[in-house]
MARRONU-888325 format. One record per residue (C-alpha): x, y, z; residue in three letters; chain; residue number from 1. Coordinates in steps of 0.5 Angstrom, whole numbers. Layout:
BEGIN
+-------+-------+-------+---------+--------+-----+
:    xx :    yy :    zz : residuo : cadena : num :
+-------+-------+-------+---------+--------+-----+
:     X :     Y :     Z :     Ala :      A : NUM :
...
+-------+-------+-------+---------+--------+-----+
! end
This chain:
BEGIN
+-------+-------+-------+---------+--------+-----+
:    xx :    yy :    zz : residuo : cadena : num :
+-------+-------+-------+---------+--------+-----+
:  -250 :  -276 :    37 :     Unk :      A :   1 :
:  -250 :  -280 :    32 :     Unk :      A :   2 :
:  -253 :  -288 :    33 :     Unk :      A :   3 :
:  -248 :  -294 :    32 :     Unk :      A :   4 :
:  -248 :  -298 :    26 :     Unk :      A :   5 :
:  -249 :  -304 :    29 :     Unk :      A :   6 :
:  -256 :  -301 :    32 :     Unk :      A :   7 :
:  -259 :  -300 :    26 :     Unk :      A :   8 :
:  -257 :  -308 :    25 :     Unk :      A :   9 :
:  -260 :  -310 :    30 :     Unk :      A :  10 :
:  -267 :  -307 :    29 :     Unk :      A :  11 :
:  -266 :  -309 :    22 :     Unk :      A :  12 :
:  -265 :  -317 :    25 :     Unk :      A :  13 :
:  -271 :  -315 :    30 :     Unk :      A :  14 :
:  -275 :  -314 :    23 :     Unk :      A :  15 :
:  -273 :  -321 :    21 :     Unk :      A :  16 :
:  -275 :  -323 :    27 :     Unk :      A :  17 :
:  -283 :  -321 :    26 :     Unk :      A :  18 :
:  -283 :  -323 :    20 :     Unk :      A :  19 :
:  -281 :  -330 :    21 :     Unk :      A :  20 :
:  -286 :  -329 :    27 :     Unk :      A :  21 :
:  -292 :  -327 :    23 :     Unk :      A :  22 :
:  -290 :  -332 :    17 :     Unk :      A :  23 :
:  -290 :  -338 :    21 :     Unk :      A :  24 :
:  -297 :  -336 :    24 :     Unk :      A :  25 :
:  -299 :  -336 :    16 :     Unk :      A :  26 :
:  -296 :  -341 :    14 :     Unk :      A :  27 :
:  -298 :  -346 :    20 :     Unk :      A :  28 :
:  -304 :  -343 :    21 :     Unk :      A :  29 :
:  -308 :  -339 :    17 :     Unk :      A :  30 :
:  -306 :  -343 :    11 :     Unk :      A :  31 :
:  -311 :  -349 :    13 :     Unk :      A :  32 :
:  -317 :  -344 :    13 :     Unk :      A :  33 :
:  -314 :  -342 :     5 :     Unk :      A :  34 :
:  -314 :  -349 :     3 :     Unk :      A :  35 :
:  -320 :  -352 :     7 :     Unk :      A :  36 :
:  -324 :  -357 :     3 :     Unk :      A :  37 :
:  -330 :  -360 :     6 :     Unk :      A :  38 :
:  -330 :  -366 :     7 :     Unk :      A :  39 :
:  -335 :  -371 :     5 :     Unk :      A :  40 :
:  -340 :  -374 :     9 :     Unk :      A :  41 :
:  -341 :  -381 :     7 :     Unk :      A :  42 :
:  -348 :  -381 :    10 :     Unk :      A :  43 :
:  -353 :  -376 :    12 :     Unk :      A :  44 :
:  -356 :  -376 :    18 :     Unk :      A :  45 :
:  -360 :  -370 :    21 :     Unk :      A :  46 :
:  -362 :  -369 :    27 :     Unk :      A :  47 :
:  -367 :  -366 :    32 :     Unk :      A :  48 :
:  -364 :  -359 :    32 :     Unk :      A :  49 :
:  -367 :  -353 :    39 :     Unk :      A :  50 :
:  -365 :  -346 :    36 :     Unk :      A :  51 :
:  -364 :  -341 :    41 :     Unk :      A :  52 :
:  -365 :  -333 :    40 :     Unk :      A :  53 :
:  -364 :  -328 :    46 :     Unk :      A :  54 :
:  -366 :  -321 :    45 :     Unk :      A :  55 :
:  -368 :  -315 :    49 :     Unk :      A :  56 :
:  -371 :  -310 :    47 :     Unk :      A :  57 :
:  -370 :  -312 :    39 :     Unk :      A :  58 :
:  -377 :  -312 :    37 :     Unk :      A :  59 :
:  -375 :  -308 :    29 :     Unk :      A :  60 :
:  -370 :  -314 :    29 :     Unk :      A :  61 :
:  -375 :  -319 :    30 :     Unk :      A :  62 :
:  -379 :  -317 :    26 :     Unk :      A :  63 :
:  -374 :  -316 :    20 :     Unk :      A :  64 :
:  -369 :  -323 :    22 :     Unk :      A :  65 :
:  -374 :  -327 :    25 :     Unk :      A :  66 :
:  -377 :  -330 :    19 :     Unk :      A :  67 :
:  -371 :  -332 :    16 :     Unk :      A :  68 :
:  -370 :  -336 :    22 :     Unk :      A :  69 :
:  -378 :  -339 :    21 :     Unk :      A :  70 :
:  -377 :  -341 :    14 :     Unk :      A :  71 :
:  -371 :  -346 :    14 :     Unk :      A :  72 :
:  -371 :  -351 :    10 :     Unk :      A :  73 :
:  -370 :  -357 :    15 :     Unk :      A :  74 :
:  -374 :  -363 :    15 :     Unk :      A :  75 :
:  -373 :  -366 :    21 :     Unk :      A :  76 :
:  -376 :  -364 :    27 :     Unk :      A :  77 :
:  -374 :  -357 :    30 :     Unk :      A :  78 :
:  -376 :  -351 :    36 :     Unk :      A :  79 :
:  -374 :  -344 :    36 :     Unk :      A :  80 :
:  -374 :  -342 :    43 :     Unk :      A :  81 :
:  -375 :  -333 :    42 :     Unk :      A :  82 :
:  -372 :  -331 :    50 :     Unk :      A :  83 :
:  -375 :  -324 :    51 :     Unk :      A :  84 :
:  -370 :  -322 :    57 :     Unk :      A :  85 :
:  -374 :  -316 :    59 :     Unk :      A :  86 :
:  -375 :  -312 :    54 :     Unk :      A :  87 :
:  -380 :  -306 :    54 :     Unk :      A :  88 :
:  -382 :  -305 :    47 :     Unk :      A :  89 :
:  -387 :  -308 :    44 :     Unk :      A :  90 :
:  -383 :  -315 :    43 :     Unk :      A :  91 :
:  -387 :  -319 :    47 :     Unk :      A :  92 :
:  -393 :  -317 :    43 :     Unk :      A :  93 :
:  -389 :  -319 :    36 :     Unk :      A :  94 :
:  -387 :  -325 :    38 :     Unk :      A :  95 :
:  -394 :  -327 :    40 :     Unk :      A :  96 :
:  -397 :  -326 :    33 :     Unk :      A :  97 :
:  -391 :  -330 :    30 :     Unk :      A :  98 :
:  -392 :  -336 :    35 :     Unk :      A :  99 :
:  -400 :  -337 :    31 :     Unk :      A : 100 :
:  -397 :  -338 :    25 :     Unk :      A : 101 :
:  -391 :  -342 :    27 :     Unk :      A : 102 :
:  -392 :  -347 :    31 :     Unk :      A : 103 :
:  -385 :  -349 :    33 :     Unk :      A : 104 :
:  -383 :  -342 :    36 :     Unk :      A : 105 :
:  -382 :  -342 :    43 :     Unk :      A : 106 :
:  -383 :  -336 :    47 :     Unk :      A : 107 :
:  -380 :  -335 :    53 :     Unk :      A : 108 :
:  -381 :  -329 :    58 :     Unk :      A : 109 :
:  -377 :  -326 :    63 :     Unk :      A : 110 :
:  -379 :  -320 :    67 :     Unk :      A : 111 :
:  -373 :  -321 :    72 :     Unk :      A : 112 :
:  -367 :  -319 :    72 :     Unk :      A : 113 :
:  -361 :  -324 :    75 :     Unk :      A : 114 :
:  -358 :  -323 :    81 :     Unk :      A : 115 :
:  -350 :  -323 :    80 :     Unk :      A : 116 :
:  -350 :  -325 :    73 :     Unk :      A : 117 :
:  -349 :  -320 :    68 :     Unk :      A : 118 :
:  -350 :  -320 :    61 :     Unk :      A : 119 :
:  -353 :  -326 :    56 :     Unk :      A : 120 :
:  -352 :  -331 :    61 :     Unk :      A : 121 :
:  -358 :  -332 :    64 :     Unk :      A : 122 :
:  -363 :  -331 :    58 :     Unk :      A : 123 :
:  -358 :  -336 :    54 :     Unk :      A : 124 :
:  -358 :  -341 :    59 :     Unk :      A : 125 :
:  -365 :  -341 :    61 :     Unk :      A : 126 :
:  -368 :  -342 :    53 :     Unk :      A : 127 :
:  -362 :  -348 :    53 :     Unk :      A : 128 :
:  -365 :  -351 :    60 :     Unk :      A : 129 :
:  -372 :  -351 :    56 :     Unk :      A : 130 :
:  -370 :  -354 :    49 :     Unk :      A : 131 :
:  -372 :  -360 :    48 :     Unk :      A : 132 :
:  -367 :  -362 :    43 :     Unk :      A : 133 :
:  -359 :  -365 :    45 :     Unk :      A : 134 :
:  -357 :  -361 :    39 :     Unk :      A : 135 :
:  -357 :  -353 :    40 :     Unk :      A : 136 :
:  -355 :  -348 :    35 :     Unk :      A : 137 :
:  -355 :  -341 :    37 :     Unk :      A : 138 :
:  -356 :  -334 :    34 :     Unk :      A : 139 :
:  -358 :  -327 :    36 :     Unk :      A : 140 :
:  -363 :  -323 :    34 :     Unk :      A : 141 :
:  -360 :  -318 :    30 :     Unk :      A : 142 :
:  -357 :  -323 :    26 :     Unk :      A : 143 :
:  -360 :  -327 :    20 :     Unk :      A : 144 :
:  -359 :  -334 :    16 :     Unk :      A : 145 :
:  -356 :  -333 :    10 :     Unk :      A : 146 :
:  -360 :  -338 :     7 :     Unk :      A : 147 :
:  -366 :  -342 :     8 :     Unk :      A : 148 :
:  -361 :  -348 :     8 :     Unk :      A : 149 :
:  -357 :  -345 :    15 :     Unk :      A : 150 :
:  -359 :  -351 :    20 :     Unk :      A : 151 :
:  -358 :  -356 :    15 :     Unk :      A : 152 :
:  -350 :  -353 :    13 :     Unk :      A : 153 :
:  -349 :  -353 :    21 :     Unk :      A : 154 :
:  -352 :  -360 :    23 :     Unk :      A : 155 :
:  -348 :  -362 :    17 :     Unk :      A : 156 :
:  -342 :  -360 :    22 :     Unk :      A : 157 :
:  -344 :  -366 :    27 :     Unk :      A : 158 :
:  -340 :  -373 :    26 :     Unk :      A : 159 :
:  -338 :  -378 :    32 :     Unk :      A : 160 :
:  -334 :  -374 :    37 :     Unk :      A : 161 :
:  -337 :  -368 :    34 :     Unk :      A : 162 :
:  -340 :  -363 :    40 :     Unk :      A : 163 :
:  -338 :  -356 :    37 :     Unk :      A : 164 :
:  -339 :  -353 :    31 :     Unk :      A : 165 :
:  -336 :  -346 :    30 :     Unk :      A : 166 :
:  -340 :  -342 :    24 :     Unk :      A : 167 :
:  -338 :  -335 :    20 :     Unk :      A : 168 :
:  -342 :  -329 :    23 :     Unk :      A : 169 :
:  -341 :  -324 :    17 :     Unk :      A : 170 :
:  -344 :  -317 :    16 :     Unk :      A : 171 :
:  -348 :  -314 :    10 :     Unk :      A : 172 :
:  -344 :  -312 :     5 :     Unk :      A : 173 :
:  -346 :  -304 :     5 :     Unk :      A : 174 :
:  -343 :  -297 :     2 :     Unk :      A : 175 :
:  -336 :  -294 :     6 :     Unk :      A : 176 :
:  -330 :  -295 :     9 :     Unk :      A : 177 :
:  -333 :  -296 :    16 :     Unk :      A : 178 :
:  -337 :  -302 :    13 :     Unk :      A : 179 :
:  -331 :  -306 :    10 :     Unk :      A : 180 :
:  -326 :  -304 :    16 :     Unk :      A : 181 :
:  -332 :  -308 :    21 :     Unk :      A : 182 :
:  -332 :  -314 :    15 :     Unk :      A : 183 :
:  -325 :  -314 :    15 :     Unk :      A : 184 :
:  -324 :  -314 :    22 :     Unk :      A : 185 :
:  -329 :  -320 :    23 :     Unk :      A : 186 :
:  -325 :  -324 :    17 :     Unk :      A : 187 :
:  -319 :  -323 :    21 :     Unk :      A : 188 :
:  -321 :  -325 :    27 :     Unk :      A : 189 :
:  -325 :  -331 :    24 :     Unk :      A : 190 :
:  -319 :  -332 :    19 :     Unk :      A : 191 :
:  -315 :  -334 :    27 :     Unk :      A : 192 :
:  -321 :  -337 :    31 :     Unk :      A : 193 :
:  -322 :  -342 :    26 :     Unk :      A : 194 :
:  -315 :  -343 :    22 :     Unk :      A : 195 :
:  -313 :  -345 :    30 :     Unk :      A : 196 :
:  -320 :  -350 :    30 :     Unk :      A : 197 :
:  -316 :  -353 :    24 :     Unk :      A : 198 :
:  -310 :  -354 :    28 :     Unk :      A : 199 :
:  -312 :  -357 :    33 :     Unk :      A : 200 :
:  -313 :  -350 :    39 :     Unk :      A : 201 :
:  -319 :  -348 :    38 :     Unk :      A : 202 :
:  -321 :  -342 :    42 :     Unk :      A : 203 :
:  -327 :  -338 :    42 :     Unk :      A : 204 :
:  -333 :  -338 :    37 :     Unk :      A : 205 :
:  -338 :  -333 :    36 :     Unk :      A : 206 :
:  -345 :  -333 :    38 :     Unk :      A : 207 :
:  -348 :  -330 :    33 :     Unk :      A : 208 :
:  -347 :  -337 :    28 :     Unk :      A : 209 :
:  -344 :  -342 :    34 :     Unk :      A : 210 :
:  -347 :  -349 :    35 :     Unk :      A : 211 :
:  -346 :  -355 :    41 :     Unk :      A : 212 :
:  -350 :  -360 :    44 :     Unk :      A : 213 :
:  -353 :  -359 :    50 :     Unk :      A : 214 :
:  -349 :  -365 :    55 :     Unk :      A : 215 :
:  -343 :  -360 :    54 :     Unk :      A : 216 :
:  -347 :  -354 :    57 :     Unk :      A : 217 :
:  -349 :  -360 :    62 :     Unk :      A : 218 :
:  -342 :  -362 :    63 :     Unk :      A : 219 :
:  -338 :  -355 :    65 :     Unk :      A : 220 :
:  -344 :  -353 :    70 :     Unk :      A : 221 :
:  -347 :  -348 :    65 :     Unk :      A : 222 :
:  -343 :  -341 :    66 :     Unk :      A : 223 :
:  -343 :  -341 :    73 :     Unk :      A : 224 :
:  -334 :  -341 :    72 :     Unk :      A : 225 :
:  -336 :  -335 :    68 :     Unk :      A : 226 :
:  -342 :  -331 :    72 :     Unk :      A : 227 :
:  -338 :  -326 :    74 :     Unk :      A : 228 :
:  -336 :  -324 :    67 :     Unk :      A : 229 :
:  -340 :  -318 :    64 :     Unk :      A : 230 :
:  -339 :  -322 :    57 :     Unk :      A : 231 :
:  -336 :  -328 :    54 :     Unk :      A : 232 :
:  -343 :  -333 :    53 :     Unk :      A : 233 :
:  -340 :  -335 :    47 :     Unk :      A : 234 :
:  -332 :  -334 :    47 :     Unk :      A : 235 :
:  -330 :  -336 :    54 :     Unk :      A : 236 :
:  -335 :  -341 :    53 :     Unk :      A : 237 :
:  -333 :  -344 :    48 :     Unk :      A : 238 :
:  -325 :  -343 :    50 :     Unk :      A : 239 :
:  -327 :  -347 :    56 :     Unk :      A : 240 :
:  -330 :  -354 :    54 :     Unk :      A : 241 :
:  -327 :  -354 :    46 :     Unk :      A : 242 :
:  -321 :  -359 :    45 :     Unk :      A : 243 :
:  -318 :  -362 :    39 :     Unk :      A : 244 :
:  -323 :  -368 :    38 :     Unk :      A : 245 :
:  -330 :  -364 :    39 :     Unk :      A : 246 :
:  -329 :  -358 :    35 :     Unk :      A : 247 :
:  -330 :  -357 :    28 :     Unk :      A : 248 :
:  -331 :  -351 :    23 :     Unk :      A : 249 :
:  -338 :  -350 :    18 :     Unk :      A : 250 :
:  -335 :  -345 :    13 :     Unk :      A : 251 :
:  -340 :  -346 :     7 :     Unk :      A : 252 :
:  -343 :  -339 :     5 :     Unk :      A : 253 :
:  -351 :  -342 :     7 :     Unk :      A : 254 :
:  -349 :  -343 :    12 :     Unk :      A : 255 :
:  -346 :  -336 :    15 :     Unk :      A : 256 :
:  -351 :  -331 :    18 :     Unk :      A : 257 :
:  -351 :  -324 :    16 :     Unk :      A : 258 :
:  -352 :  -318 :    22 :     Unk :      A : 259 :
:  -353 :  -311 :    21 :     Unk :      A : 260 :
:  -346 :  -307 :    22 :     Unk :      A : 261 :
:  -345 :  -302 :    27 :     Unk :      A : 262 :
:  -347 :  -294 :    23 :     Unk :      A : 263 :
:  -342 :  -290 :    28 :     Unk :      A : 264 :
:  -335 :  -290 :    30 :     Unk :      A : 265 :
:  -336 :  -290 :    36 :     Unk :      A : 266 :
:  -342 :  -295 :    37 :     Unk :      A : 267 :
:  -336 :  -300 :    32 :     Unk :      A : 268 :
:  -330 :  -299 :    38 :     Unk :      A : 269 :
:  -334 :  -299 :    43 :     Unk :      A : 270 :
:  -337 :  -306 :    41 :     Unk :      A : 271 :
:  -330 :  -308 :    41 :     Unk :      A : 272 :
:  -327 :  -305 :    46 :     Unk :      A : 273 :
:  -333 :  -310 :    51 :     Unk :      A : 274 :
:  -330 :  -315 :    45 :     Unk :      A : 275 :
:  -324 :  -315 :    47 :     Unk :      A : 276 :
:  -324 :  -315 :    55 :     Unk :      A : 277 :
:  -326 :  -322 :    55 :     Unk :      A : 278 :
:  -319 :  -325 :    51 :     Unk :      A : 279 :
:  -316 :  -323 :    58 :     Unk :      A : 280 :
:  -319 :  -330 :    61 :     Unk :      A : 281 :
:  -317 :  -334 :    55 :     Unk :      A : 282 :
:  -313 :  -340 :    57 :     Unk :      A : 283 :
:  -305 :  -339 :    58 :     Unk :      A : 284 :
:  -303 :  -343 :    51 :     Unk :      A : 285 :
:  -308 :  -338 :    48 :     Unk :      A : 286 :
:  -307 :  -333 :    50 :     Unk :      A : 287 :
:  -299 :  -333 :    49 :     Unk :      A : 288 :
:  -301 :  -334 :    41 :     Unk :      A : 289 :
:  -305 :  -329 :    40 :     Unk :      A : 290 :
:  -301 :  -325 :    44 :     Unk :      A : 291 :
:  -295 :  -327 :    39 :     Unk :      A : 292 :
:  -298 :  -326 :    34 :     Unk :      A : 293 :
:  -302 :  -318 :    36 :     Unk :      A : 294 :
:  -295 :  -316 :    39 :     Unk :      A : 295 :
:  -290 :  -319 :    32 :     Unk :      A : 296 :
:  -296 :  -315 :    28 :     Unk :      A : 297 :
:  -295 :  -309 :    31 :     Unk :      A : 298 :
:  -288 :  -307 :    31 :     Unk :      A : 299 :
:  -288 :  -309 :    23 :     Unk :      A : 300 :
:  -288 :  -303 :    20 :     Unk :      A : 301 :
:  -285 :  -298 :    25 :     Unk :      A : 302 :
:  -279 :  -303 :    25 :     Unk :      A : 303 :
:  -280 :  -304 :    17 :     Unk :      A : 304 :
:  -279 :  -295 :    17 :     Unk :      A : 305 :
:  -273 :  -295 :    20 :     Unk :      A : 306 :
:  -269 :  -300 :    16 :     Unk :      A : 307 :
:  -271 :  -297 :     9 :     Unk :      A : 308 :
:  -268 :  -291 :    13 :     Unk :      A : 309 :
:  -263 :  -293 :    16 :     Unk :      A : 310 :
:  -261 :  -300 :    14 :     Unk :      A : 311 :
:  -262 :  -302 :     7 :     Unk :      A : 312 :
:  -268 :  -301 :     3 :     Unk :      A : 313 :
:  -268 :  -306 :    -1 :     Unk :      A : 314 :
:  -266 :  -311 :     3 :     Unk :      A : 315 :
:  -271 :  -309 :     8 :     Unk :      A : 316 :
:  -277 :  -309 :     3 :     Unk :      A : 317 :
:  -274 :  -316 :     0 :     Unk :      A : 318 :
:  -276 :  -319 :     7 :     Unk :      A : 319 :
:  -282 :  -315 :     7 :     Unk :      A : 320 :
:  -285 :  -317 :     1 :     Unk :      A : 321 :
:  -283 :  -325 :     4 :     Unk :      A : 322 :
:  -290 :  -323 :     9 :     Unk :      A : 323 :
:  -293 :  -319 :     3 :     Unk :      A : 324 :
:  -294 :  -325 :    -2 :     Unk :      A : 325 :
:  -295 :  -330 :     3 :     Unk :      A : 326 :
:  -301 :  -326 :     7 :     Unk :      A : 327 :
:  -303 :  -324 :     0 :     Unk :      A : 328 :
:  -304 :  -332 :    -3 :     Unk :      A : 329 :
:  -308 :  -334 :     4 :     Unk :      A : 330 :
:  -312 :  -327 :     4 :     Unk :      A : 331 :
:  -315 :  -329 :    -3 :     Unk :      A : 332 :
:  -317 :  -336 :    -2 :     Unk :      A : 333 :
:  -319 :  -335 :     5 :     Unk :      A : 334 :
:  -324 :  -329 :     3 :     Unk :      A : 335 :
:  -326 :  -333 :    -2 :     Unk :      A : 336 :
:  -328 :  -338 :     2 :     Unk :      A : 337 :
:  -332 :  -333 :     7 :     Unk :      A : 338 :
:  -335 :  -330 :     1 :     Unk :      A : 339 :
:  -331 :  -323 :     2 :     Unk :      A : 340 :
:  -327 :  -322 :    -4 :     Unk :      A : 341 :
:  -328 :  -316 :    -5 :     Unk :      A : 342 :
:  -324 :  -313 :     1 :     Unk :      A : 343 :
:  -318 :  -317 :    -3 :     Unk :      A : 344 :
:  -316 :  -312 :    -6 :     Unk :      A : 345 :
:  -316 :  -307 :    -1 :     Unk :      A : 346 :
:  -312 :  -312 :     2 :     Unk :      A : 347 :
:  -305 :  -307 :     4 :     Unk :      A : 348 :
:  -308 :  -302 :     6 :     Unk :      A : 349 :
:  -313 :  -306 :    10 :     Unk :      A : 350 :
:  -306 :  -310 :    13 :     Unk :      A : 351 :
:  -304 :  -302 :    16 :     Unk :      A : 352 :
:  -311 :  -301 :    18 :     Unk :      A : 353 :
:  -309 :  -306 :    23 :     Unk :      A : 354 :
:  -303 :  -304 :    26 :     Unk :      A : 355 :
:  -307 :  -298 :    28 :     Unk :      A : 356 :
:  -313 :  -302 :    30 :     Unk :      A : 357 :
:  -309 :  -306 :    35 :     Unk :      A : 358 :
:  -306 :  -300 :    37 :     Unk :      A : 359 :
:  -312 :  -298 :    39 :     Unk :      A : 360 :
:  -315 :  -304 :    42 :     Unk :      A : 361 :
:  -309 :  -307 :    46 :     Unk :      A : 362 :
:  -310 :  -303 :    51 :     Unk :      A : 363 :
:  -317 :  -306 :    53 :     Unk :      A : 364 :
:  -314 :  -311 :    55 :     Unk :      A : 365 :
:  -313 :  -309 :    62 :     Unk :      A : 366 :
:  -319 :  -306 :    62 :     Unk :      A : 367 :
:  -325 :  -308 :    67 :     Unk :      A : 368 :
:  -331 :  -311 :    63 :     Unk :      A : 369 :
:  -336 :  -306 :    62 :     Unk :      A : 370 :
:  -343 :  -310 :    66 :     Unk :      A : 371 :
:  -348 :  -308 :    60 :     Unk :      A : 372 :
:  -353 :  -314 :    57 :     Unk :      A : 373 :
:  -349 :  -315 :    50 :     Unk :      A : 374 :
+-------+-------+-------+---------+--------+-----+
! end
């Protein structure tokens, strides 16, 4: 039996549909981050700064990571707060050698578990109940500044009004394909949560470059609304206390840090499945414009597919190349800022990486969190 004309115009009509879809969301939101320019500061005032690192079992980390930390070049009076939560490798024994030499490493020990609350609550919370300053800024222990001048590029973020500063969390640059499907993944994500800082939305950060002043974790009661969840200490926090006026973005390459990435498929998915069970908590405008956003992505190219097949090829590949250009241009000057260029000229097949990225993925989104510390 063969399908009616007007169906393949519709599909064809869908097409156009998200295409504009997606066109609007580069256009009014991930060209802010292609065209962000920082902004001068007419004066400079640095602050008192509490560095935070929770870590378990993270003793080749600390060793390798630490020191990086240990070094800035930070003028003005600040702590590194070193959280062992529990570790039964020969953390505590590192972190004691390196406390003689560095007089500002705060060492704090925890030999119990948290009873109902899962995760990096707890440690998190306890290193922030014993800083001493009202400026934190927060990493893990498998991260490493990019450079010495970390602190003082995020610090810089702060102005009146200012209470969050969302960094970049990149990954070392290595040798396969793996490699540049995790660092495009962590550009995608940053290219969304920070173009939606700019726009005003702001809706997660991540903990492994992340900066907010204390009274903010006061102020929302700590986790206590998000104890239950497994994850979520930097994401569904900052969801919960990030607004228009508060938030702002630090995207100078000094001040990213570099993690090392996952070696394994499996280690990779699994990590984002955990990642991804959490969005389900998100607030409803968030969630509905990722969403948007996630599903007009998806049905792309298989509404692409049918109609050069079955429609018009070359109008169908007209309204494609729309996207494709736009996507392009935005691409280029947003990897450049977040100082992965070279994924740019993988960029297309990159774009149907995603496709089948978010084929698999989207179906964690109605899966329980996993209950395991990271």
């Amino acid at each position: 039996m063969m399908i009616p004309q007007i169906t393949w115009e519709i599909i064809f009509i869908a097409f156009c549909v998200v295409i504009a879809i997606q066109v609007f969301y580069y256009l009014f939101f991930f060209s802010r981050l292609a065209a962000f320019k920082v902004p001068l500061k007419q004066q400079n005032q640095e602050q008192p700064v509490s560095i935070i690192i929770c870590a378990r079992d993270e003793a080749e980390n600390i060793v390798k990571n630490l020191p990086g930390v240990l070094v800035q070049d930070y003028k003005t009076t600040h702590e590194i707060i070193l959280v062992n939560d529990n570790s039964i490798d020969e953390s505590k024994y590192i972190i004691d050698e390196f406390k003689k030499s560095f007089k500002n490493l705060t060492h704090i020990e925890l030999t119990q578990e948290a009873k109902m609350i899962s995760g990096k609550k707890f440690p998190l919370s306890m290193g922030i109940k014993s800083a001493k300053y009202e400026t934190l800024l927060l990493t893990d222990a498998d991260c490493v500044p990019a450079s010495e001048l970390w602190v003082q590029k995020m610090q810089d973020g702060y102005k009146s009004g200012i209470e969050i500063v969302l960094g970049y969390g990149a990954y070392h640059k290595k040798n396969g394909l793996l490699n540049k499907l995790i660092r495009f993944e962590t550009f995608h994500t940053a290219l969304q949560y920070l173009s939606y800082a700019l726009a005003g939305l702001p809706y997660m950060g991540v903990g492994r470059n992340l900066s907010y002043k204390r009274e903010v974790f006061i102020k929302n009661k700590g986790f206590s609304s998000i104890n239950h969840i497994p994850s979520g200490d930097d994401d569904l926090f900052i969801n919960q206390v990030a607004n228009k006026q508060n938030t702002t973005i630090v995207i100078d390459a000094a001040a990213h840090t570099l993690s090392e990435p996952k070696h394994t498929w499996k280690s990779w998915m699994n990590q984002k499945y955990r990642h991804y069970t959490t969005s389900k908590y998100y607030k409803g405008k968030h969630k509905f414009l990722l969403s948007l956003y996630t599903f007009s992505f998806v049905f792309i190219y298989p509404l692409l597919a049918a109609s050069i097949i079955f429609y018009c090829w070359w109008l169908a590949l007209a309204v494609y190349g729309l996207r494709f250009l736009i996507q392009a241009v935005v691409w280029f000057f947003s990897m450049k800022k977040l100082n992965e260029k070279d994924l740019w000229p993988w960029f297309l097949f990159l774009d149907i990486w995603m496709f089948i990225y978010y084929i698999i993925f989207v179906p964690a989104l109605w899966k329980k969190p996993l209950k395991n510390w990271s």
